[in-house]
N, C-alpha and C positions, 0 to 999 in steps of 0.2 A: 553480305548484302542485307538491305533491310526494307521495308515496304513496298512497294509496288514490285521492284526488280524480286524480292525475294520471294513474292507469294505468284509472280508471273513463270521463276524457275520451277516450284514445284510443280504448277500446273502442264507442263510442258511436261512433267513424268507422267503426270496418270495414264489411263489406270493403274499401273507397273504400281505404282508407289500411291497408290490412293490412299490406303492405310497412312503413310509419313506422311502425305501432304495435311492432315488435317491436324498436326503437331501444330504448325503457325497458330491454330484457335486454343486450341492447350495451353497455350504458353501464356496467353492470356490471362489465367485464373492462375489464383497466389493457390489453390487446394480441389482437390477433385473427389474425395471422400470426407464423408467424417461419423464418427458413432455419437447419437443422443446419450448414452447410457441408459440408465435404469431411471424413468420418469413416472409423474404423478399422472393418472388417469382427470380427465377436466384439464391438466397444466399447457400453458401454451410455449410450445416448444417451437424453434426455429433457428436454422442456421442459415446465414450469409453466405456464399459463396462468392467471392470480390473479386471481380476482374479489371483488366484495366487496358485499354486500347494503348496499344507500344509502337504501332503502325503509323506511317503518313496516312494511310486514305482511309475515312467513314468506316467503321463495322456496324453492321445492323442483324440485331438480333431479332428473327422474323418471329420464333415461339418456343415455348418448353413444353413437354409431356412430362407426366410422372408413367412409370412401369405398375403402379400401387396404388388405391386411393387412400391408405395413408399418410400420403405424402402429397401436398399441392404445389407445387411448383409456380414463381411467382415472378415478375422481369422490372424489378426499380427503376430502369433507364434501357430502353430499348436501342436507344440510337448513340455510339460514343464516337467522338471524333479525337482528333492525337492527343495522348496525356487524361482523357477524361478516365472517372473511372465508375462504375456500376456495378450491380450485386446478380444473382440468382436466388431468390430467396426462397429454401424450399420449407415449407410448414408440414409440420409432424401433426396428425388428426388422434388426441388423445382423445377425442370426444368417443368418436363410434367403432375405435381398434383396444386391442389389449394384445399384451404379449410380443415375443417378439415380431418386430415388424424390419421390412429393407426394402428399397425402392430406388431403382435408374431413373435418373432426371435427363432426359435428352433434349438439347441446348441446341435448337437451328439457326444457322446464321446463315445470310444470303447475299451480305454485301462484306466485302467489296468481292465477292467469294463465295460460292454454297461450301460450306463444313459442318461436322456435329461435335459436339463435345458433348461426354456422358459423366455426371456426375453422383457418385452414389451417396447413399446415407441410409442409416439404420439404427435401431432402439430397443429397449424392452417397454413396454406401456406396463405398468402396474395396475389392475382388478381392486386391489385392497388399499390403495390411499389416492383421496382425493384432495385436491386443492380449489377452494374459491374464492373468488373471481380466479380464472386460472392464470395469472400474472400479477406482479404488484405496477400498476401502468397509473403513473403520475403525470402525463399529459405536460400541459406548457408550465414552470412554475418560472416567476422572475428570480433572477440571479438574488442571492441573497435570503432571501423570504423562507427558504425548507419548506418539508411537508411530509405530511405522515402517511401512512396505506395498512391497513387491516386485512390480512386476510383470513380463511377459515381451512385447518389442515383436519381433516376427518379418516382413520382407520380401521379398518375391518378383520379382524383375526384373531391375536392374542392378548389376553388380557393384559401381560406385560409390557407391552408393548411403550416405549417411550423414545419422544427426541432428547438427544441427551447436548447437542450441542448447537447451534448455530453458525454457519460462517459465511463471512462476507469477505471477497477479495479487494475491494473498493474501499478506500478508507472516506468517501463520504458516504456511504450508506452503513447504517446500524440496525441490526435487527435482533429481535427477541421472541422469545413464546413463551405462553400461558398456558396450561392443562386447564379444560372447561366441561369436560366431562370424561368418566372411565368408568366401563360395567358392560358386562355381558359381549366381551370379545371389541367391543366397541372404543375409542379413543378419541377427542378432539382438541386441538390446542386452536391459540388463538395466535395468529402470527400477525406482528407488527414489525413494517418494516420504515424507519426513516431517513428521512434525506435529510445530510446535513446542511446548512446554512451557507458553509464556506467551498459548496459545490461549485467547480467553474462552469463556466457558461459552454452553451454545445446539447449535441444529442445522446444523450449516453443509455446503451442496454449491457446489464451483466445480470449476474444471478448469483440467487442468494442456497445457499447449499444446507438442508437440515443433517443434519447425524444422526440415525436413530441406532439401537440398541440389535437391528436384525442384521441378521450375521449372511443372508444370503442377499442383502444390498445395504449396504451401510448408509450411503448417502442418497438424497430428493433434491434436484436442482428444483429452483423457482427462477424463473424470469421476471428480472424488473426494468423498467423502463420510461422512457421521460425525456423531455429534453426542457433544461435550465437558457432559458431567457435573457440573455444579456440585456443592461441600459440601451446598450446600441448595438444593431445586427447589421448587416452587409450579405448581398445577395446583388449576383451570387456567391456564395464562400471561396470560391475558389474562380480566379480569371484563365480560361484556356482559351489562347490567342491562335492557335492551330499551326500550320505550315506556311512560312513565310520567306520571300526571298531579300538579297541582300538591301540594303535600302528601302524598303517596302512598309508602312505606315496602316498598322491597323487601330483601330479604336473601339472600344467596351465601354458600355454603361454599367458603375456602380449605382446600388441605391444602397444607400446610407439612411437607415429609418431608428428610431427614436419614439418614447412617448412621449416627447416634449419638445417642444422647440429648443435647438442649440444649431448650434455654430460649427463648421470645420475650419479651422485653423492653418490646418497644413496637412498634405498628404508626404513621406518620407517612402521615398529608395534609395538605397544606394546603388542603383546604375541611373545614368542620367537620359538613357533611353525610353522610360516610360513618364513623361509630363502626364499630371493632373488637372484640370480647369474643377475652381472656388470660386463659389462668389462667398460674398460677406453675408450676407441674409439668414436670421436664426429660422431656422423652421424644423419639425418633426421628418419631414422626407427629404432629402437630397439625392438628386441623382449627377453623380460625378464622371462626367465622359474621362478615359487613362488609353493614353497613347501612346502605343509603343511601336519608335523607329529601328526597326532592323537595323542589325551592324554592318560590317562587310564580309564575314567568313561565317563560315556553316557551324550552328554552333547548339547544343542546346541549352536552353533557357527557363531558371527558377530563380524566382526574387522575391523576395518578402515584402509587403506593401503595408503599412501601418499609417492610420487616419488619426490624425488628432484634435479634439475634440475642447469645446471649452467648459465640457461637463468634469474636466478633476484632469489627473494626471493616470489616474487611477483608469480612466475609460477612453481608452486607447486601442480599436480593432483591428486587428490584422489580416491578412488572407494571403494568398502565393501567387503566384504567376506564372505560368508556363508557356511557350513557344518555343519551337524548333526552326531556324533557318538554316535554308537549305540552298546554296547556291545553284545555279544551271552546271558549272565543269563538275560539281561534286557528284550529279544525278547523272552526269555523262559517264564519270568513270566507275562508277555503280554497276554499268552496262556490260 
């Protein structure tokens, strides 16, 4: 059983099973813990928690608490509907904590359903090294173009003290560091971090990892962040057509946006259930109504949609598509 019929049987146990009814919101989230490790005092730290509505009906996420004010708890997309998907974003407070820190994130949902889901997380905040700005956050850059970020890593303790390596998991990001001052327990490098040139287009956060020489935490995460600008973007990035029955005809507005006047050429799927409407007209915004005629069996649905453009060959955007049809005998024997 799955959507309505399956979150109508658990509720027909409570309270016996109040505990297992609220597994349907669990299942939800791709993770329900996670440890920061050993971070920089100033650094900003934060983990996603991604979920994603697997359901026919609405989930709404009414709020989050943290257990901790180390921990702020944060809701990217309150309201998902089928296939969409959403974060919990909880922020680690290296500003005004130190040491180890842990914190329950309680996650109220009230639709289609009251449930809780508890999410944990935990860290050490490091006293003796700081990082500033605490992220390397490179904002919008266009595709192509790169971009450089500086930051300032300062430490308090031993003399010896040194970063001995750099690492980056991303192969377009490159970073390096400087020594800029050493004396009197005191340490400061200069961290530069850049973005390659042949970064794809998108939103991208990773971190970049120092190695130091201390043996009771070897490694500094730093978080960097950004997102690369394509020529041409499409919004929304993802089309979620929701629950449909057989024969059934719904329609979405893309916008197709540009800083320059161009052309759409041709919109491509291969299933011939989603038609496109082009005009000919060059201009920077297009907005592209995509309609998609249900089939006749219950089915679910992911397609690739690719715009082509008379800017190159080369600038060609894609996005997916999702719906689920869902016949009336199929929702009967559900029952």
């Amino acid at each position: 059983m799955t959507g309505k019929v399956l979150l109508a049987a658990m509720l027909v146990l409570a309270p016996a099973v109040s505990a297992s009814a609220q597994e349907w919101a669990r299942k939800m989230f791709e993770a329900t813990s996670h440890d920061f490790g050993a971070v920089a005092r100033g650094a900003k730290v934060e983990y996603r928690f991604k979920l994603s509505n697997i359901y026919e009906e609405d989930v709404h996420i009414s709020g989050v608490h943290s257990s901790c004010g180390c921990t702020t708890p944060q809701i990217s997309k309150d309201l998902l509907k089928t296939y969409e998907e959403g974060a919990i974003i909880a922020v680690f407070n290296t500003r005004s904590f130190t040491g180890q820190k842990g914190a329950t994130v309680t996650v109220n949902i009230d639709k289609p359903f009251a449930a809780e889901v508890q999410l944990h997380v935990s860290g050490y905040i490091r006293s003796d090294i700081v990082v500033y700005p605490g992220e390397a956050e490179f904002g919008s850059v266009d595709q192509g173009a790169g971009a450089e970020k500086k930051l300032e890593v300062n430490y308090a303790g031993r003399n010896d003290w040194k970063i001995v390596q750099v690492k980056s998991g991303n192969p377009h990001l490159v970073a390096s560091v400087a020594e800029t001052q050493r004396g009197n327990g005191n340490v400061s490098y200069q961290l530069q971090v850049r973005l390659k040139p042949d970064a794809p287009a998108g939103y991208f956060k990773d971190q970049i990892t120092l190695v130091t020489n201390d043996a009771r935490s070897t490694e500094v995460p730093v978080e960097v962040e950004g997102r690369i600008v394509a020529e041409v973007t499409l919004s929304p990035s993802s089309l979620f057509l929701g629950v449909v029955k057989p024969g059934q005809k719904v329609t979405k507005q893309l916008v197709v946006q540009a800083k320059k006047p161009f052309k759409i050429k041709a919109v491509h799927c291969d299933d011939p259930s989603f038609v496109a409407k082009i005009d000919d007209t060059s201009k920077s915004v297009h907005v592209v109504p995509i309609t998609f005629t249900a089939g006749g069996k219950s089915a679910k649905i992911e397609r690739k949609i690719r715009i082509e453009t008379d800017l190159g060959s080369d600038v060609s955007p894609e996005l997916k598509a999702y719906a689920q049809i869902l016949a009336d005998a199929d929702k009967a024997a559900k029952k």
